[in-house]
C-alpha positions as CSV (number, residue, x, y, z in Angstrom):
1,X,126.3,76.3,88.5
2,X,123.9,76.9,91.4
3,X,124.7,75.2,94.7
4,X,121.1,73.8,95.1
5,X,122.0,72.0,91.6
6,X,125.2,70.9,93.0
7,X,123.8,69.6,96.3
8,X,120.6,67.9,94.9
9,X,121.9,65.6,91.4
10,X,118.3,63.9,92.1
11,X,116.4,67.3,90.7
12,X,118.9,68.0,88.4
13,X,118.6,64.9,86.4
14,X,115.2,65.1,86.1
15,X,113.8,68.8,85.7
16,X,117.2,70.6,84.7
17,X,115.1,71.0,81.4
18,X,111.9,71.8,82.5
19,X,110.2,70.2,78.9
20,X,111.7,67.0,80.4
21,X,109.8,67.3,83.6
22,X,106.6,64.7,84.0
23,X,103.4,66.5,83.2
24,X,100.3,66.2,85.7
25,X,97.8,63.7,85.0
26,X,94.5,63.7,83.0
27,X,92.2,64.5,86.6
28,X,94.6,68.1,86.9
29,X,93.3,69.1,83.8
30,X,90.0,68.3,84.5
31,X,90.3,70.8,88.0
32,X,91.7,73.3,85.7
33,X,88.4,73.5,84.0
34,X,86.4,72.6,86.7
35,X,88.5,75.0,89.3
36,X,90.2,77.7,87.2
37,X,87.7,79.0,84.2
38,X,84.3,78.8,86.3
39,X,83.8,82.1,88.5
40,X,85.4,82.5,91.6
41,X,84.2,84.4,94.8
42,X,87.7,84.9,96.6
43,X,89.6,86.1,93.3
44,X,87.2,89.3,93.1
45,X,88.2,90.0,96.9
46,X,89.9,93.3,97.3
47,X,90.0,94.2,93.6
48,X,88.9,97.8,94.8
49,X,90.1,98.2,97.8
50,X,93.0,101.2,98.3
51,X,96.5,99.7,97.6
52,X,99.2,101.0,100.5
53,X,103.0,101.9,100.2
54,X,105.0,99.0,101.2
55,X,107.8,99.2,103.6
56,X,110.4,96.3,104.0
57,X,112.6,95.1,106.4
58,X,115.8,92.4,106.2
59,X,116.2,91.2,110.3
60,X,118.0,88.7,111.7
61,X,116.7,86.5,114.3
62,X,118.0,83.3,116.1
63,X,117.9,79.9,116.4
64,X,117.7,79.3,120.2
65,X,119.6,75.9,120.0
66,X,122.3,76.0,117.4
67,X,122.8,79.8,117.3
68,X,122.3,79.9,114.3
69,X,121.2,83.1,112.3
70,X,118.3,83.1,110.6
71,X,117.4,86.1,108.0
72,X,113.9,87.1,108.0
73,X,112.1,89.4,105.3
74,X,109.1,91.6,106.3
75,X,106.6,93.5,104.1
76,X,104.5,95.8,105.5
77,X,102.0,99.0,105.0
78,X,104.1,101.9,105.3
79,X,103.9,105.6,105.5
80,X,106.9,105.9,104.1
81,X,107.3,106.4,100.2
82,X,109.1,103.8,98.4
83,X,111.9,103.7,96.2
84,X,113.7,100.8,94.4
85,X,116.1,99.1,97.3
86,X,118.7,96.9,96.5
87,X,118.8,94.0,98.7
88,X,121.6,91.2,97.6
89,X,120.7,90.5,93.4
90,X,117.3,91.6,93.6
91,X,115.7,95.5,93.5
92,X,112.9,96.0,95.8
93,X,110.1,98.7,94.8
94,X,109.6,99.1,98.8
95,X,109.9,102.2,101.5
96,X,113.4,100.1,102.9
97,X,112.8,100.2,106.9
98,X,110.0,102.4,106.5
99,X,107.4,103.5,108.9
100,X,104.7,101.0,109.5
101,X,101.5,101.9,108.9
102,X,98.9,102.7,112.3
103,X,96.7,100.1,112.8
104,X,96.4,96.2,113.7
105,X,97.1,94.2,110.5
106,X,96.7,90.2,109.9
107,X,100.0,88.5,109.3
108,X,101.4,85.9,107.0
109,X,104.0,83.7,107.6
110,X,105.4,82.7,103.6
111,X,107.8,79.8,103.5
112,X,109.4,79.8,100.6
113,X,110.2,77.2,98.0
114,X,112.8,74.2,98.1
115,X,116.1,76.2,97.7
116,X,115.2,79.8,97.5
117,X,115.8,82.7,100.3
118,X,113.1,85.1,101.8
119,X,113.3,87.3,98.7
120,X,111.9,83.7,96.5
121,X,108.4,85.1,96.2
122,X,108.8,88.7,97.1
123,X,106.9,89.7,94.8
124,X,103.7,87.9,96.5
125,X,104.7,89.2,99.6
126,X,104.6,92.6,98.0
127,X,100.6,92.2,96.5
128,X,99.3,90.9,100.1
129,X,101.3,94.1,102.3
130,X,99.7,96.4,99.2
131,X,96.7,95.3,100.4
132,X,97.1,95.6,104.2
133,X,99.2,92.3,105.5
134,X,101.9,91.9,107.3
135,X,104.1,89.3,105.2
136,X,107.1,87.4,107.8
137,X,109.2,85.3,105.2
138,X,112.2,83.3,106.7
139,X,115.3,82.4,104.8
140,X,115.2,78.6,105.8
141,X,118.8,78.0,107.0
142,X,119.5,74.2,105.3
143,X,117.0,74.5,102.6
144,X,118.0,77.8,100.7
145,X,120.0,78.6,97.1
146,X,123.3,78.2,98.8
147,X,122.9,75.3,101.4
148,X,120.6,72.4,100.6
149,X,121.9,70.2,103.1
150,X,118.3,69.1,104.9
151,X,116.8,68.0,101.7
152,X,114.9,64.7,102.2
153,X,115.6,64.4,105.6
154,X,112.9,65.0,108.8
155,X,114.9,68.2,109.2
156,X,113.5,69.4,106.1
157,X,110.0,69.6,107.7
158,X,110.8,70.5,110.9
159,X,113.2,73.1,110.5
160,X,110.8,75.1,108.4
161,X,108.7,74.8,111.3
162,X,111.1,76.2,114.0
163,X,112.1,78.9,111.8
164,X,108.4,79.8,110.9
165,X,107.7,79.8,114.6
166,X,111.0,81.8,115.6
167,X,110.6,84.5,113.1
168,X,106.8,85.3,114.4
169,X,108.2,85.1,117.5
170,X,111.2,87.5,117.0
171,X,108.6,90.4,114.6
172,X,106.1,90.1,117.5
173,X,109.1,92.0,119.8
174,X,110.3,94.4,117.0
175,X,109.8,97.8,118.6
176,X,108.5,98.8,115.1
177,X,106.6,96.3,113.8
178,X,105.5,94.6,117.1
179,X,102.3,96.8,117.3
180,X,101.0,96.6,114.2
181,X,100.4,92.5,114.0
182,X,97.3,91.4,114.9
183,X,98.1,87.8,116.6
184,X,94.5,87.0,116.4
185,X,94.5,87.1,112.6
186,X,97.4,84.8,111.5
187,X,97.8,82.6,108.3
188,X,100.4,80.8,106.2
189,X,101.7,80.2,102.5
190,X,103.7,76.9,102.5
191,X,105.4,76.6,98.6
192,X,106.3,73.2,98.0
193,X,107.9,71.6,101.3
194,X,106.5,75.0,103.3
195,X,103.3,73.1,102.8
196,X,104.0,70.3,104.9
197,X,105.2,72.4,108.2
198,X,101.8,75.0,107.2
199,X,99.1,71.8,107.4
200,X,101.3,70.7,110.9
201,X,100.6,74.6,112.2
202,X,96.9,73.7,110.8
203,X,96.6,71.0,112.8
204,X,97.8,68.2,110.2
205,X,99.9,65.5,112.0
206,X,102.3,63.8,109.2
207,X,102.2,59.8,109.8
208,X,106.4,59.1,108.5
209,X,105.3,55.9,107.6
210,X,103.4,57.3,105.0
211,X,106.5,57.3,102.7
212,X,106.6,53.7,102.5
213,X,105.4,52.0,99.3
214,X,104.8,55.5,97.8
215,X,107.3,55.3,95.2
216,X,106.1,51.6,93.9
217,X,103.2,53.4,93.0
218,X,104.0,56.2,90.7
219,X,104.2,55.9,86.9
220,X,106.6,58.4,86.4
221,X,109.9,59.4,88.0
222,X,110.1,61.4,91.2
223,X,112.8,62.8,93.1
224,X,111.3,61.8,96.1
225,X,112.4,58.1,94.7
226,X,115.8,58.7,93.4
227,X,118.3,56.4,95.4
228,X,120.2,59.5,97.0
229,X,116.4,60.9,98.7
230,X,115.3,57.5,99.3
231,X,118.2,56.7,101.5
232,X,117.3,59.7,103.5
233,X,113.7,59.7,103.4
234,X,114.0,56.2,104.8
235,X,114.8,57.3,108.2
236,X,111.4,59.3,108.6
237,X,110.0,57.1,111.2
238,X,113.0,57.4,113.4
239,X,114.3,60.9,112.7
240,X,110.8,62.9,112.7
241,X,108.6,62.4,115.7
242,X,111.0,63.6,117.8
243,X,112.0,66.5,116.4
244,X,108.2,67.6,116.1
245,X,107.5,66.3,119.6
246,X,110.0,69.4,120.3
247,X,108.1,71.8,118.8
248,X,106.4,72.8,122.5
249,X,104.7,76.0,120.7
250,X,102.9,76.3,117.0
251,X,101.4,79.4,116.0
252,X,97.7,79.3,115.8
253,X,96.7,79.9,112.3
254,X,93.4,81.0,110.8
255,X,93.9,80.3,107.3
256,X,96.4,78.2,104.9
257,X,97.4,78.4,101.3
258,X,99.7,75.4,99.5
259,X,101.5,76.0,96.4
260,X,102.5,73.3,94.7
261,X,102.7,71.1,97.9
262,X,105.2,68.4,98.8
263,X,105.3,65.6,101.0
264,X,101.5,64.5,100.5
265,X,102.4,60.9,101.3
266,X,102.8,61.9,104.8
267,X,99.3,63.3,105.3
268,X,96.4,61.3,104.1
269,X,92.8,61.3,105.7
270,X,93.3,60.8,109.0
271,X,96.5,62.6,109.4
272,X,94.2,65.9,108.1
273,X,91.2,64.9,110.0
274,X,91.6,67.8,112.5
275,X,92.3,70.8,110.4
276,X,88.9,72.9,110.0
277,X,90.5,76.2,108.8
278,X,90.1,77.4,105.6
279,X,92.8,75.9,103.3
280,X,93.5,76.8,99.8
281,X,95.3,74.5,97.4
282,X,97.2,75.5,94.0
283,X,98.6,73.2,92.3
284,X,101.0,73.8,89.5
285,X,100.1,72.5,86.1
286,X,103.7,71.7,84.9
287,X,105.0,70.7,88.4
288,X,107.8,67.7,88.0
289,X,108.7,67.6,91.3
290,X,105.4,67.3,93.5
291,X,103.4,65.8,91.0
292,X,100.1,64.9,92.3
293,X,100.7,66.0,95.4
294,X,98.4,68.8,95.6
295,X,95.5,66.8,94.4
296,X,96.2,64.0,96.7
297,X,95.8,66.8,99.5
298,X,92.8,67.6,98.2
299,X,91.0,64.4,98.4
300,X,92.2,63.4,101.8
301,X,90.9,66.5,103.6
302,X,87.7,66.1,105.6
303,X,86.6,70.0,105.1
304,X,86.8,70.5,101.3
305,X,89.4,72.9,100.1
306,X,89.6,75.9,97.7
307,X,91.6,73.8,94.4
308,X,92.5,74.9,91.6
309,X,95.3,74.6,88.9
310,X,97.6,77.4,88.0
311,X,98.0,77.1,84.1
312,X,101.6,76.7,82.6
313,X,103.3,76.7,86.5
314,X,106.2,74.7,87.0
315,X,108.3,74.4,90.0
316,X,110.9,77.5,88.6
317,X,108.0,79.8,87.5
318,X,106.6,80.5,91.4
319,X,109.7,82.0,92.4
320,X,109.3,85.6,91.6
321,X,110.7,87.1,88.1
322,X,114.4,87.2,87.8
323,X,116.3,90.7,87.0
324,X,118.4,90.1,84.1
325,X,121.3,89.6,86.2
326,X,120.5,86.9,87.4
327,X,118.8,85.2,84.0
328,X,122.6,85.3,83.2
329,X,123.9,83.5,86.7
330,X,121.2,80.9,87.1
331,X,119.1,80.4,83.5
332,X,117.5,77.1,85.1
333,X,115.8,79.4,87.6
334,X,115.1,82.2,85.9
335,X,114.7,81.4,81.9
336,X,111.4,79.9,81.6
337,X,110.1,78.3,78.4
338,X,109.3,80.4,75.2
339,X,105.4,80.1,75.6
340,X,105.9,80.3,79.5
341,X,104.7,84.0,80.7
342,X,106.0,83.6,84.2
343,X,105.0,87.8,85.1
344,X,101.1,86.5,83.8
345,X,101.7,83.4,85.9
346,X,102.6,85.7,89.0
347,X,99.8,88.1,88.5
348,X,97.2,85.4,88.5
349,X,99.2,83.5,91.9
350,X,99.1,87.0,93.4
351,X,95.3,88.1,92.7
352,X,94.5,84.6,94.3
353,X,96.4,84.2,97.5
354,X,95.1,88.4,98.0
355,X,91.7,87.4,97.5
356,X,91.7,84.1,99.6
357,X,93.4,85.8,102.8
358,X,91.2,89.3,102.8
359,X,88.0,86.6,102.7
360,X,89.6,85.0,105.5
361,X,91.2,87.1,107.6
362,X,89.8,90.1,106.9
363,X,90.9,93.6,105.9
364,X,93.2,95.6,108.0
365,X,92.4,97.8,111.3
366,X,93.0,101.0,112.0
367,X,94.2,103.8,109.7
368,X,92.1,104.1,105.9
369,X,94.5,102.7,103.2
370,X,95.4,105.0,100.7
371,X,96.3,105.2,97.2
């Protein structure tokens, strides 16, 4: 049994079977058909542009005040040909510690979703270096497959931010990979609870007491009400200001995607008031953990986002596709549905978040992609 399943009975309970998981309301259909099926301008971005090699590198960096090692993932374009790389259960089509590309290329900071590693959506991180990113994905220390100890507590949001911060921090001095980020160009992908420390970097300011009264007025279960998160989450006001207040330096960011996004009641219209960046929202249609959340985002933003609803999603589906391997260790991850297409699922994520970061950040500098 995975740890995150031993560590978090909440989640278990509820979305061990994902048919069992509550379905999003009547108004997410509606912004499927509204969103998804009319045309969209970003999707079309970069459809014929050159795709690069990819290099990849696995670097540690460090916590400055508990020592603690953090593991960060970096995709980049390389001039280096790629191979298939083993790195821990997974097989990486990547050039491994390859030879950047020349030139200056915008950067995206992924954090990843509620228990999953740097290697969670490296398949995204993949599609955006193809196209000429830089993609910085940190395993998040207390929040990954094998330690789930910050769940539900202010940690849980503002770890992710330290460790977002730390790992730009620590790439910006790599003698290799250093030169080729361009700090002016700088976004961020926040899946699930990565959303709440990406609208903070945006500019959001999360009220705690937002959490209160939240769970009297859902119609359907959440783990965000269970007893065993409640008791945590209760401690919000007490436990969170601080730690943030600590956060003396946020990277600047140009442009934001949230995928299936958690902790919406901490944010509502004036909590978002400040963020003027272009943010794109994408909800997942089957989602039984952040249920409403991304459509709650959605309304209390004061510059509309991009919102749309990614068909047949659910919370397991956005981590990347599992080798069979691992189907066999972990089928609660990695065995989706029998009508569930989670590689179609991927390609249509990919193709968006592509699209929405060349129109907003731009292509890369310097040296012509090739094929």
């Amino acid at each position: 049994m995975p740890m995150f399943f031993l560590s978090f009975p909440p989640l278990r309970s509820l979305c061990g079977r994902r048919s069992f998981c509550p379905r999003p309301a009547a108004a997410a259909a509606a912004c499927l058909l509204l969103c998804c099926l009319l045309p969209h301008p970003v999707l079309a971005a970069g459809s014929s542009m050159p795709v690069m090699q990819v290099g990849f590198k696995l670097l540690s960096a460090w916590d400055a005040e508990s020592g603690e090692r953090i593991e960060v993932g970096v995709w980049y374009p390389s001039t280096s040909t790629e191979r298939s790389a083993k790195v821990g259960e997974r097989t990486l089509q990547v050039a491994r510690d390859g030879v950047p590309e020349a030139g200056r290329f915008p950067t995206i900071l992924l954090s990843h979703i509620m228990a999953g590693s740097a290697l969670a959506h490296h398949d995204t991180a993949r599609a955006l270096a193809q196209k000429g990113f830089v993609v910085i994905a940190p395993t998040h220390r207390h929040d990954n497959q094998h330690d789930t100890r910050v769940l539900f507590t202010a940690r849980h949001i503002s770890d992710r931010l330290a460790e977002l911060t730390t790992s730009l921090d620590f790439v910006r001095k790599e003698k290799d990979l250093g030169a080729v980020i361009d700090s002016r160009r700088i976004g961020a992908i926040g899946f699930d609870t990565g959303a709440a420390a990406v609208l903070i970097m945006a500019g959001g300011i999360p009220d705690p007491a937002g959490y209160q009264g939240y769970c009297a007025g859902l119609r359907a279960p959440s783990p965000y009400c269970s007893r065993w998160a409640a008791r945590r989450l209760s401690r919000l006001q007490q436990e969170l200001p601080p730690l943030l207040a600590r956060q003396i330096q946020v990277p600047h960011i140009r442009a934001a995607a949230l995928v299936a996004p958690g902790y919406a009641f901490l944010f509502g219209k004036e909590q978002l008031a400040a963020i003027s960046i272009p943010v794109r929202i994408i909800s997942a249609e089957n989602d039984g953990i952040n249920a409403g959340h991304a459509a709650a985002l959605r309304e209390h933003m004061r510059v509309p986002p991009l919102y749309s609803v990614l068909e047949d999603a659910d919370s397991f589906s956005l981590r990347a596709p599992c080798p069979p391997r691992l189907e066999q260790l972990d089928d609660t991850m990695c065995v989706d549905d029998d009508d569930v297409d989670r590689e179609a699922i991927h390609h249509r994520l990919n193709t968006d978040l592509t699209g929405f970061f060349l129109h907003t950040l731009g292509a890369p500098v310097g040296t012509p992609a090739r094929n």
